[in-house]
N, C-alpha and C positions, 0 to 999 in steps of 0.2 A: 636518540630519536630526534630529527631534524621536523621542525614545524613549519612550512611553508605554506603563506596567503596569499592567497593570488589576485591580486589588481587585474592583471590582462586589460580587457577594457571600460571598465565598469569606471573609469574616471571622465568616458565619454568625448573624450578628445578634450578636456578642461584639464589645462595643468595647475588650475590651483586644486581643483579634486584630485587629483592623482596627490600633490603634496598635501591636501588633509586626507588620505586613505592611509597616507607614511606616520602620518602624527597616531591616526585611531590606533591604527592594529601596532605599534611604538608599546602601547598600554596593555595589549592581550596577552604576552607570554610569548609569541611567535619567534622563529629565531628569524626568517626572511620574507622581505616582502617582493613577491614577483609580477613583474611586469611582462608583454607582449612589446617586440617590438615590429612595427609592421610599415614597410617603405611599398608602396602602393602602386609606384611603377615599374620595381623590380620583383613584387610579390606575385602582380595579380593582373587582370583583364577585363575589358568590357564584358568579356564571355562568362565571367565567375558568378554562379547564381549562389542566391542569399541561402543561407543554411536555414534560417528562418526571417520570414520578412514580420520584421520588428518594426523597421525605420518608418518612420514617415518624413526625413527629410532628407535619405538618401537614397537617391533615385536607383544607382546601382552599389555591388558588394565594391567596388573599386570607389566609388567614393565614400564607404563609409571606413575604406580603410582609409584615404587619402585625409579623412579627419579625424584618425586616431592616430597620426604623425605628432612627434614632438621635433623639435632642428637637436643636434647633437649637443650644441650648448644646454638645453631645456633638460637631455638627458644627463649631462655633468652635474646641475641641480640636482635631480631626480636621485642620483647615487648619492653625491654629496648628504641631502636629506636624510635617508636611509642609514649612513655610516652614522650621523649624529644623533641619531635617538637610538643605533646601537641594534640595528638590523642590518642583516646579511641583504644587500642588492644582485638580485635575480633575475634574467631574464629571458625570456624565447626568439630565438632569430627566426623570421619566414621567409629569411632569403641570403644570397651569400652578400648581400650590403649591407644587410643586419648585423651578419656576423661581425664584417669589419670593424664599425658602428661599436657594436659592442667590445668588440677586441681594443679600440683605443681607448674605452673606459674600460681597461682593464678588469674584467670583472670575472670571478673566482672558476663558476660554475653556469655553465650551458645548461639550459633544461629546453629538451626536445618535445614539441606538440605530438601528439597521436598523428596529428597527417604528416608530419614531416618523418617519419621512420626509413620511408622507403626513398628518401630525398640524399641518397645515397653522393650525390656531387654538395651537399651543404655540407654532410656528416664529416665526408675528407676534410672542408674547409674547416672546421672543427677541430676534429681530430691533431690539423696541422696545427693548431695552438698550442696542446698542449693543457689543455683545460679539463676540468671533470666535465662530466656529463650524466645529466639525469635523463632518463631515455622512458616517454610515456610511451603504453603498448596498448593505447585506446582500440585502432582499426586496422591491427596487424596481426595477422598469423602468425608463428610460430618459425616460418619459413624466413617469411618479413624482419621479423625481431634478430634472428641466426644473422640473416645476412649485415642488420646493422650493428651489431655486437660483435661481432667477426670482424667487421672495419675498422670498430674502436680501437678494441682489441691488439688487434695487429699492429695497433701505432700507439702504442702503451698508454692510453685512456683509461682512466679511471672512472670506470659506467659503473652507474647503479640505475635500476629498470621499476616502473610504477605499474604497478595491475590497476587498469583503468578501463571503463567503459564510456563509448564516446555515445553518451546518449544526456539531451540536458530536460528537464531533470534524470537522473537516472533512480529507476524503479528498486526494490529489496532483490526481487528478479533477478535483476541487470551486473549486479555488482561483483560477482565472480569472485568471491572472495577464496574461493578452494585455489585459483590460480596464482594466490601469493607463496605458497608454498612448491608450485608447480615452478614456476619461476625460479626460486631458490634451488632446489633439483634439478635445474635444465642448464643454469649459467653461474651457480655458486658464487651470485654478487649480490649484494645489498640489495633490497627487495623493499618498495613502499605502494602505498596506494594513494592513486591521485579522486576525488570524489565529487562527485557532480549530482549530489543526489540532494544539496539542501537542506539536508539537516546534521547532527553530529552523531550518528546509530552507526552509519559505515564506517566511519573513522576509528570510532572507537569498536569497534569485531574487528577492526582491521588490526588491530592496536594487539588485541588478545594472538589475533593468531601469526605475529609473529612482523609487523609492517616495522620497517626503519626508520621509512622515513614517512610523512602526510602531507598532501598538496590540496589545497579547498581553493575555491571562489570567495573572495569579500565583496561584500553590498553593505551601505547603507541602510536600505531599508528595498523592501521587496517590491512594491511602490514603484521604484526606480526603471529609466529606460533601461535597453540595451538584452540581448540574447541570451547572454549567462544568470541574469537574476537568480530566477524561480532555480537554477544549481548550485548558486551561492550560500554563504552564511553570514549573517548579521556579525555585527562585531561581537554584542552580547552573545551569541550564538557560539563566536570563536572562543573566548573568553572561559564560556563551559565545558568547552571542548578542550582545551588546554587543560584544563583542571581533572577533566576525568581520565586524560592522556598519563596526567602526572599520578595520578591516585590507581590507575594500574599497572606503571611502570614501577612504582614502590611495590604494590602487592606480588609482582610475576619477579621483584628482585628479591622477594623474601619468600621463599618456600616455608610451607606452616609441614612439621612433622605430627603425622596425626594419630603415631602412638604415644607421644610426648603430651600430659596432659596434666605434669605438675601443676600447669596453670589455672587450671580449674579446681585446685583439691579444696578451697575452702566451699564453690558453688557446688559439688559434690556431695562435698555433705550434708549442704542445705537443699538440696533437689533430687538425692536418689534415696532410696527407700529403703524399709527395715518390712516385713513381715508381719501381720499383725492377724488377729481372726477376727471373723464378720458374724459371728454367734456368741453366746452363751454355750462355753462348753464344758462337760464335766472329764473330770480323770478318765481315763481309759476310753477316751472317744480315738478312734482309726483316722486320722486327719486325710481326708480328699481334697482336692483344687477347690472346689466350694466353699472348703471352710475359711482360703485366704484372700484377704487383702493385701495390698502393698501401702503401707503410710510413709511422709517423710515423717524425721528424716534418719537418712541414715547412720547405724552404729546404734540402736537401740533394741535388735534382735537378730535375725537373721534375716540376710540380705536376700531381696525379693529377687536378684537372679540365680538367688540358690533356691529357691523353691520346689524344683522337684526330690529334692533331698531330705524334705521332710514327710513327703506324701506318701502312706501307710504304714508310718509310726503313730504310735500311741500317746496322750499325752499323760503325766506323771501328776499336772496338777487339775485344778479348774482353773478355767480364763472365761475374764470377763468380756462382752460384745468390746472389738477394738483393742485390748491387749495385744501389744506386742508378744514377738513368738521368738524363745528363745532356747539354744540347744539345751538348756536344764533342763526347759519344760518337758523334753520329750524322753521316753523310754528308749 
């Protein structure tokens, strides 16, 4: 199970937030921390409207990518940080200068944005490295996805694909978790979920039924500017989310056999039951269901899921209200 948190842009264009986002999530258990990288006059345009207008100091979407640039040196930091506190360095290119950009900081693993699927002249540029590739399937059909996993493919990529919903927050609705297994059936590659929902519940369902790999948003604090917030998760947030990632990947590696139940044999005997009567009865009473109780514990008469085995037998002696009931007693 691969744990990736996703910076993107929640450092706000401050690269010493981007380097205290590397030290926080350092402490949470994550294996990488992922970044966006976004060159703003090969990405974008005057024309590009705001997915949500958050800013209030960025007049258009082009300049508030023009102030989520780092220079390439800032990026050598950025990795360098990440390798030292012993996190995987990750990033998403939104253009083929990105990719370059990133290809000189040699870095392991491509992860594709939901809008770039169909960006089928980046994917080549890609592809030609030679890199893995994690391929998000936010705002793509099924047609969409084929044709980018076909390209991979075809030039020996090693893809693995996220069941993702491009919606922020993303609702219990929204999260399509049936199509992690759809995925696995359709392209028999490693399968994870990327989540934008803000809290740690889709992660961890996603966990159960079967995700490899996990991609979240980190924020500071919800408080905070920027577009992805209210999809993100607090540190503490990740922190528990890691914990309950690990505590059902021990439980799904250990299958419990549930005819196997030596391990109960001494709570058995302290909690299952013997037979007993709820009367005063004398010798030669006809015993019916009325006459019995079940008491602990068991091994003191006959065992209460033997019960119908005594009903219209006779008993041999008298029993006192609450005696146990034992095969002597009966004729």
């Amino acid at each position: 199970m691969q744990l990736i948190a996703e910076i993107g842009q929640a450092h706000e264009g401050s690269l010493g937030m981007a380097h205290a986002y590397i030290d926080a999530l350092a402490n949470t258990g994550v294996h990488a921390a992922k970044f966006q990288v976004h060159l703003a006059d090969a990405e974008s345009s005057e024309f590009e409207e705001f997915r949500v207008k958050f800013s209030y100091q960025d007049k258009t979407r082009f300049d508030y990518w023009k102030r989520m640039e780092f220079t390439p040196d800032e990026w050598v930091g950025l990795k360098k940080h990440c390798e030292e506190v012993g996190l995987l360095f990750m990033a998403s290119p939104f253009s083929n200068a990105a990719v370059e950009l990133l290809q000189n900081l040699d870095v392991e693993i491509y992860k594709i944005g939901s809008g770039e699927v169909s960006n089928l002249l980046m994917l080549n540029k890609i592809a030609q490295t030679g890199k893995k590739v994690i391929l998000s399937s936010g705002m793509s059909a099924y047609h969409e996805l084929d044709a980018a996993v076909e390209l991979l493919k075809n030039q020996g990529v090693d893809v693995s694909i996220l069941q993702c919903t491009t919606a922020y927050p993303t609702e219990p609705s929204q999260w399509g978790l049936n199509i992690i297994q759809e995925l696995k059936k359709r392209y028999r590659l490693p399968v994870g979920f990327s989540d934008h929902s803000g809290d740690i519940y889709a992660s961890l369902a996603a966990t159960v039924l079967g995700a490899e790999i996990l991609e979240f948003h980190a924020t500071f604090d919800y408080q905070m500017f920027g577009p992805d917030t209210k999809a993100s998760l607090t540190i503490d947030k990740i922190k528990e989310l890691v914990s309950g990632v690990q505590a059902i990947r021990e439980s799904m590696a250990s299958p419990v056999d549930k005819n196997n139940t030596q391990q109960f044999t001494s709570l058995k005997e302290i909690f299952e039951k013997s037979l007993a009567v709820n009367a005063k009865l004398k010798a030669g009473t006809v015993l019916t269901e009325n006459h019995l109780e079940a008491k602990k514990p068991r091994g003191k008469g006959i065992s209460a899921s033997d019960y119908k085995t005594v009903i219209g037998k006779k008993l041999k002696v008298n029993k006192t209200k609450w005696d146990f009931l034992t095969n002597e007693d009966l004729e």
